[in-house]
N, C-alpha and C positions, 0 to 999 in steps of 0.2 A: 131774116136770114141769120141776124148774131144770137136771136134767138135760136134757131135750128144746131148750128154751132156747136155754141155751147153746151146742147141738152147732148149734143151727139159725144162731143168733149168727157161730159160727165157721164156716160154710158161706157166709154172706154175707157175711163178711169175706173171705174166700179167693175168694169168685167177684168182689167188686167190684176185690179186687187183680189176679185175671187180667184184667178188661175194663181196667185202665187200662193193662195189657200189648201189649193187642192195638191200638194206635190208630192208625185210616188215616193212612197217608201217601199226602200225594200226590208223584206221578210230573213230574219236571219237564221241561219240553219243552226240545229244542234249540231253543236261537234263532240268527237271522246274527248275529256278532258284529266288529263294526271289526277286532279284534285277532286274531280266526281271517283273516279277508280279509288283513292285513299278513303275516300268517304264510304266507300260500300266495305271495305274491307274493316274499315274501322266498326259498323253493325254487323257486319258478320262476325258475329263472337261466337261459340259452341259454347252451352251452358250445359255441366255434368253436376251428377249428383252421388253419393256416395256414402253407403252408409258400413261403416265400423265401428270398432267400439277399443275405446285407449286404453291399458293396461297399466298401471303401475306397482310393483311389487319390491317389498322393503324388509328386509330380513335384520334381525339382529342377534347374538345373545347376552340377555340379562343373565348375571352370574351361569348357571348354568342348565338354565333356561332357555330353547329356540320361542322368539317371537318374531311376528310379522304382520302386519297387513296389506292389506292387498286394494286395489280401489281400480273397479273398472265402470267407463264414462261411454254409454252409447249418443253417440252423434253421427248429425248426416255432414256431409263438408260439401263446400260447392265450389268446381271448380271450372273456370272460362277456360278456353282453349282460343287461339286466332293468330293472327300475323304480325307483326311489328308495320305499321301505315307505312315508317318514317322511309323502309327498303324496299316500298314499290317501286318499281319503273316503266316505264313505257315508250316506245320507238315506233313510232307511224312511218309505215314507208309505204305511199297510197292508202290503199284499202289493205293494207297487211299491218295489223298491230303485234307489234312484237310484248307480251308484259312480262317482266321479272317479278317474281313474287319469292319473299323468303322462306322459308319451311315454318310450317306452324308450330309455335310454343305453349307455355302454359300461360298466359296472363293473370294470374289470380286465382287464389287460392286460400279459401278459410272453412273456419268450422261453422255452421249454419247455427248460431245463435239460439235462437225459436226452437230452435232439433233439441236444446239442452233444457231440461225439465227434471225434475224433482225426482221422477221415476229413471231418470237416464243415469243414474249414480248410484252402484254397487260398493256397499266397503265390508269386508272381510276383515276379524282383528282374533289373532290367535294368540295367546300366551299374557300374562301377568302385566308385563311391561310395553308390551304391545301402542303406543300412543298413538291420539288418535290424526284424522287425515285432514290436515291443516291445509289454508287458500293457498298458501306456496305450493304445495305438491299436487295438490288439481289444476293447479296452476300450468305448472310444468308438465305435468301429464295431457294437460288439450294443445300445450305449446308442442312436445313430440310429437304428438298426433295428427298436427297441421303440419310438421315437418314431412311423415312417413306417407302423409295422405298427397304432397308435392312430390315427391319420392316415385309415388305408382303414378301420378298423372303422367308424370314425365316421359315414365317407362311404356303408358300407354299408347304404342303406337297406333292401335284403331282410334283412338279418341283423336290421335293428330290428322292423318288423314283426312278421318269426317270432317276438320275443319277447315282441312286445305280445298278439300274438295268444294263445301261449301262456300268458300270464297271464290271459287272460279266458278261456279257456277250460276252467282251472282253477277260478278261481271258479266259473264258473256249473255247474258238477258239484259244487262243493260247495253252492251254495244249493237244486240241484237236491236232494240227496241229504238236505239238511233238508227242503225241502218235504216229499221222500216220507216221512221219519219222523214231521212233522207231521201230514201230511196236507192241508196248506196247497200253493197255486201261486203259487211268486213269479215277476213280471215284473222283467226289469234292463233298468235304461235306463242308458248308458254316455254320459259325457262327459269 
């Protein structure tokens, strides 16, 4: 009988230790998250390409002599377009997400390096005294050039657009792509 017991004892001890083995979890849902939403806008860049070519022109007169030369620099410049992450927002009220998004700017802007080759530099030299076109003045001539090239992205309102658009329309395939694992329908309302 203390045999019986026991074995029985030790049967309900081994089965209470496997049920606390086995204990439901639960499964946690995705939610929209502020900091997923910064995170896509932050990959959402717009990358442009642009190609011109920089001018510099330098007139002088030696006694009375016109000299000049001239030095022009073909390059491609490249420049991002996107949003600032920091002026996202967002306001869930149920299934209605409200996001504020700030208008898109220029993020960056230079002259594409690798664009500049041996062949990409014109110099032009007229007259007697005419001296020639030193690293200062190529210098400064790609530096106004990534000036004037920030200049037109700015002004470029289709280029901002494309990238505002393309950040909304990243989000909403991502809030989409939660609803469908939720099973939830979110509305976005954009200001």
């Amino acid at each position: 009988m203390k045999k019986r017991i026991s074995i029985y004892l030790c049967v309900m001890m081994l089965a209470f230790s496997f049920a606390g083995c086995t204990s439901e979890q639960s499964e946690k849902k995705p939610e929209i998250e502020l900091q997923q939403i910064k995170s896509i806008g932050e990959f959402a860049v717009l990358e442009c390409y642009y190609h011109n070519v920089a001018k510099s022109d330098t007139m002088k007169k030696v006694l009375w002599w016109n000299t000049d030369r001239r030095l022009w620099i073909e390059y491609t410049g490249i420049v991002k377009a996107g949003i600032d992450i920091d002026k996202i927002d967002m306001k869930v009220d149920g299934n209605t997400l409200t996001i504020s998004l700030p208008k898109a700017e220029i993020l960056s802007c230079k002259v594409d390096k690798d664009s500049l080759t041996e062949d990409s530099y014109v110099v032009e030299k007229h007259g007697l005294g005419a001296g020639k076109i030193t690293a200062d003045i190529q210098t400064e001539t790609i530096r106004t050039a990534q000036e004037n090239l920030k200049k037109a992205a700015k002004e470029d309102t289709e280029l901002l657009s494309q990238a505002e658009e393309r950040v909304k329309n990243l989000i909403t395939d991502y809030v989409n792509r939660i609803g469908e694992a939720t099973g939830e329908t979110y509305e976005i309302k954009w200001k």
